[in-house]
Each structure stands twice: as C-alpha cells, then as structure tokens.
GUPADREN-743873 format. One record per residue (C-alpha): y, x, z; residue in one letter; residue number from 1. Coordinates in Angstrom, 1 decimal. Each point is the difference from the previous one (the first is absolute). Layout:
<recs>
> c2_c1_c3_rest_nr
> Y_X_Z_A_NUM .
...
</recs>
This chain:
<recs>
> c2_c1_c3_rest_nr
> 0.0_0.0_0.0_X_1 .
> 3.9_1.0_-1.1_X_2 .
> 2.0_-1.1_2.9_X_3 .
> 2.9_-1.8_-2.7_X_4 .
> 3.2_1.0_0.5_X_5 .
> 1.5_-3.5_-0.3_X_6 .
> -2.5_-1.5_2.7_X_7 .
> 0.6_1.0_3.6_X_8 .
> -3.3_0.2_2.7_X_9 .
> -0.2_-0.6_3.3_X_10 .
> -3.2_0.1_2.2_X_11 .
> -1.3_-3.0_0.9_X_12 .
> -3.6_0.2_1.5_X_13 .
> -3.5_2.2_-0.1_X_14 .
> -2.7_-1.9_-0.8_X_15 .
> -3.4_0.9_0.7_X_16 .
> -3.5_-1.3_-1.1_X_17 .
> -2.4_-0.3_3.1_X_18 .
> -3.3_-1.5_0.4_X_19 .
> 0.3_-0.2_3.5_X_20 .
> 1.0_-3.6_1.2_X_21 .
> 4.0_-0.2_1.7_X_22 .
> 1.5_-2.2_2.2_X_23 .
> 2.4_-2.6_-1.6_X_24 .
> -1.8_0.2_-3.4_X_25 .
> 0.8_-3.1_-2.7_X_26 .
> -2.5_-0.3_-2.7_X_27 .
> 1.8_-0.4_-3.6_X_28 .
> -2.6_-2.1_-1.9_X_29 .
> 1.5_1.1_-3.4_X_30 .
> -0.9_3.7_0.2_X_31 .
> -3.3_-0.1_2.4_X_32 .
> 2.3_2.1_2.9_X_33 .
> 0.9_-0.2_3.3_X_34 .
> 3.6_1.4_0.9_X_35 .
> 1.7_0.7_3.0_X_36 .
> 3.2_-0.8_2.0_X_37 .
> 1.7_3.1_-1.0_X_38 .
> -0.3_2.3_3.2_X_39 .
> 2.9_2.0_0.3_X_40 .
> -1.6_2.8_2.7_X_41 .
> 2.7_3.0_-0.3_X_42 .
> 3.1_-1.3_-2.3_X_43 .
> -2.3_-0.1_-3.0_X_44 .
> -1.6_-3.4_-1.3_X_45 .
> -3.0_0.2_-0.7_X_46 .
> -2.5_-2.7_-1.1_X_47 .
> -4.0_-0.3_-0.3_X_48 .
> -2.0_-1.6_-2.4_X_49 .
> -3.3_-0.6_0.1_X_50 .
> -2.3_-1.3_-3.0_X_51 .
> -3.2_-2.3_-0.6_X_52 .
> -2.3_0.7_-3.2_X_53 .
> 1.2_-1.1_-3.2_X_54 .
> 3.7_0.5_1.0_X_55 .
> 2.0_-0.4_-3.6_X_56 .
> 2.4_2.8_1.1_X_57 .
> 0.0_3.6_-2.0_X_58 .
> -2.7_2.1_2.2_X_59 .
> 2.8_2.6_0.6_X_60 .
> 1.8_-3.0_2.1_X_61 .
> -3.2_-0.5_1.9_X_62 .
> -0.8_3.9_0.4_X_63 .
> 3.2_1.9_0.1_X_64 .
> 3.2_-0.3_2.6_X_65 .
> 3.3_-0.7_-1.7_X_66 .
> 3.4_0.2_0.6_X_67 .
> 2.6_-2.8_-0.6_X_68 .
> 3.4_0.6_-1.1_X_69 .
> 2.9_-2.8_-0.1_X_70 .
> 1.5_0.1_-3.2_X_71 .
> 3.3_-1.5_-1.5_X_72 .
> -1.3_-0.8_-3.4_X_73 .
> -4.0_-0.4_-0.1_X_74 .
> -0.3_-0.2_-3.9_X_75 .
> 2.1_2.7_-0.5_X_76 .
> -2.2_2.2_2.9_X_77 .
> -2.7_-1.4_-2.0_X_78 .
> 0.5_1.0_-3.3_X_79 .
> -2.1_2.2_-2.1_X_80 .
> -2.0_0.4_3.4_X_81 .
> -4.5_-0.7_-0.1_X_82 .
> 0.0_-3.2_2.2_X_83 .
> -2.7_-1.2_2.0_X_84 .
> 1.1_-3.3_1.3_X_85 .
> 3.3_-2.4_-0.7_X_86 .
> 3.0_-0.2_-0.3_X_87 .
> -0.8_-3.5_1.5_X_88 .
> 1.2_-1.7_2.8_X_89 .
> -2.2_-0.4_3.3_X_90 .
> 2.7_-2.0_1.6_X_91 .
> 3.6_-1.4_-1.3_X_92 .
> 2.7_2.8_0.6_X_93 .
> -2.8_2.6_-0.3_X_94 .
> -1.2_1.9_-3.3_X_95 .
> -2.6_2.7_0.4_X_96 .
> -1.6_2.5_-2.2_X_97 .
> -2.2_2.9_0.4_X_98 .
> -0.1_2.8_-2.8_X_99 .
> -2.4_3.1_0.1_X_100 .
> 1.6_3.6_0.6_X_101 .
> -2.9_2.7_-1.0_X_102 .
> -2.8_-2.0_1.7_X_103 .
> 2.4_-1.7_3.0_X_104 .
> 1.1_-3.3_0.3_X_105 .
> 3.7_-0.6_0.8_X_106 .
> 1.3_-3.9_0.5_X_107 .
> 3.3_-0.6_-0.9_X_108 .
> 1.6_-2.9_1.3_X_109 .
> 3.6_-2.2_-0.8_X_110 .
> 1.0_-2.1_2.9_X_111 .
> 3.3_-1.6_1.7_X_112 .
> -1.8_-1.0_2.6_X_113 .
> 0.6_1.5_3.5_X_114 .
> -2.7_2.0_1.8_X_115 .
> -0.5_-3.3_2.3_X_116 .
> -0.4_-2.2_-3.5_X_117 .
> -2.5_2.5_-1.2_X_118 .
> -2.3_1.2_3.2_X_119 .
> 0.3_-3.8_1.8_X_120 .
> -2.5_-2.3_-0.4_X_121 .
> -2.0_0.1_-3.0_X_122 .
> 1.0_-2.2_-2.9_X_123 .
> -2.5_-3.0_-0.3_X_124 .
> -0.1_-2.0_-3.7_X_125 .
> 1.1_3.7_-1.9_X_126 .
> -2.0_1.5_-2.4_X_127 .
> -1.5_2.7_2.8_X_128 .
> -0.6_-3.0_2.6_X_129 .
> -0.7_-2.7_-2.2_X_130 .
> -1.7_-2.5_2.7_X_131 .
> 2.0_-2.4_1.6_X_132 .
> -0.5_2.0_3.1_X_133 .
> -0.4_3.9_0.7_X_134 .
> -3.9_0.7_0.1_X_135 .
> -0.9_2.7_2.4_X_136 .
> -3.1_0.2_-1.8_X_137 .
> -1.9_-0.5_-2.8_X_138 .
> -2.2_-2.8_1.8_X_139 .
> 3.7_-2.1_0.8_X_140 .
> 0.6_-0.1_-3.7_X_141 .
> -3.6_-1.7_-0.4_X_142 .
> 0.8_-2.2_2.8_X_143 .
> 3.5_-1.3_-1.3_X_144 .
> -1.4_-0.7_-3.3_X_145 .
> -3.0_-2.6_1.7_X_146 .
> 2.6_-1.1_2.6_X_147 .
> 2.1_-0.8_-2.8_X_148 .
> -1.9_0.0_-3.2_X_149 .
> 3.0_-2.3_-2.0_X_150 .
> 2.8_3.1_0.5_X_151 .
> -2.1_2.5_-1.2_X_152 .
> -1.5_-1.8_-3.0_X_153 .
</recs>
C-alpha cells in the first residue's frame, strides 16, 4: 500500500483473529464471526474476532492481525489498492474496507461518527448484525428465526 498524499490516516483499532472465546463477544451472522467490544487495555483499541468454519471472509482476515486506519476519503485510500473486502457499509455512517499490503490486511475505515457512536452497543438490523436483535451466538440466530419464522423469511 502507497499511503496517498491526498488522504490523511489516523489509527483507529488492532484487530486480532483469535480462536479463543472472549467475554462480550456478538456473533455477526453475515460473515460466520464473533467480534468483540473493542477493549481498549493500554490507549490502544484493540478488537478480537473469532471465526466458525465456512466463514465467507478472505483467510488472511481470519488468519492474520490487521491494523485499522481512519481515513478522510476511503475510495481515494482505496484506489488502485488489491481489496479483500468492501467498500460496504456495516452500519449507516460507517464504510469499511480492507486492502492487502504484501501478505497483511489493513482496514480502512470512513466515519463521522464519534468513538461512543462507533464502540457502543452494536448495531442491530445492519448489514454486520442483521437480526432484529444482537446474537451472542450462533445458536441465538437459529433461535430468532423459529421464534420468529415471519421476520426472517
């Protein structure tokens, strides 16, 4: 990756692929993952994910750690980069993409949205959380759809 001289970067967050289970973990239905809060140990953000089999994300998201960078202009940051995922938009004021750099995934990310916005509760009816509801598990996805078999037909 060619840092662009006409976007500027700011960290945002490390995130780190882990098979161990972590408290506070939300399952995302969409990609097969479960993320967590955001833990922010020592000044640094830093956020785990944690995969089940058949996950449709690029292996190096599953496998290797990335770094996130907040950018002013994501599809300029974007341009002429090898992406892996996106742009898209998990949730509304949010768009994401992650590009490879020589084997490493880095997430960009272009936001308004305060820290609070972003980290708070996760974001229920998006494309990442698509259930009425934030499943902590795959098994609460299964039960909301034959609680409520009309809303997710």
């Amino acid at each position: 990756m060619k840092r662009k001289p006409n976007v500027s970067y700011r960290y945002h967050h490390m995130g780190v692929p882990t098979s161990e289970q972590r408290p506070g973990e939300h399952y995302s239905s969409t990609f097969r993952m479960y993320t967590s809060g955001g833990e922010d140990p020592g000044g640094f953000r830093i956020q785990f994910h944690r995969f089940d089999p058949g996950s449709c994300l690029h292996p190096l998201i599953q496998s290797t750690p990335h770094v996130a960078f907040q950018v002013d202009d994501l599809m300029a940051a974007v341009a002429d980069e090898h992406l892996l995922l996106g742009p898209y938009e998990p949730f509304s004021g949010f768009k994401v993409a992650i590009i490879e750099d020589e084997g490493v995934p880095i997430e960009l990310i272009e936001t308004e949205l305060t820290e609070d916005e972003i980290w708070g509760e996760p974001k229920a009816h998006s494309v990442i959380y698509p259930e009425e509801t934030v499943p902590l598990s795959a098994q609460d996805v299964s039960h909301q759809i034959s609680v409520n078999p009309v809303d997710n037909a």
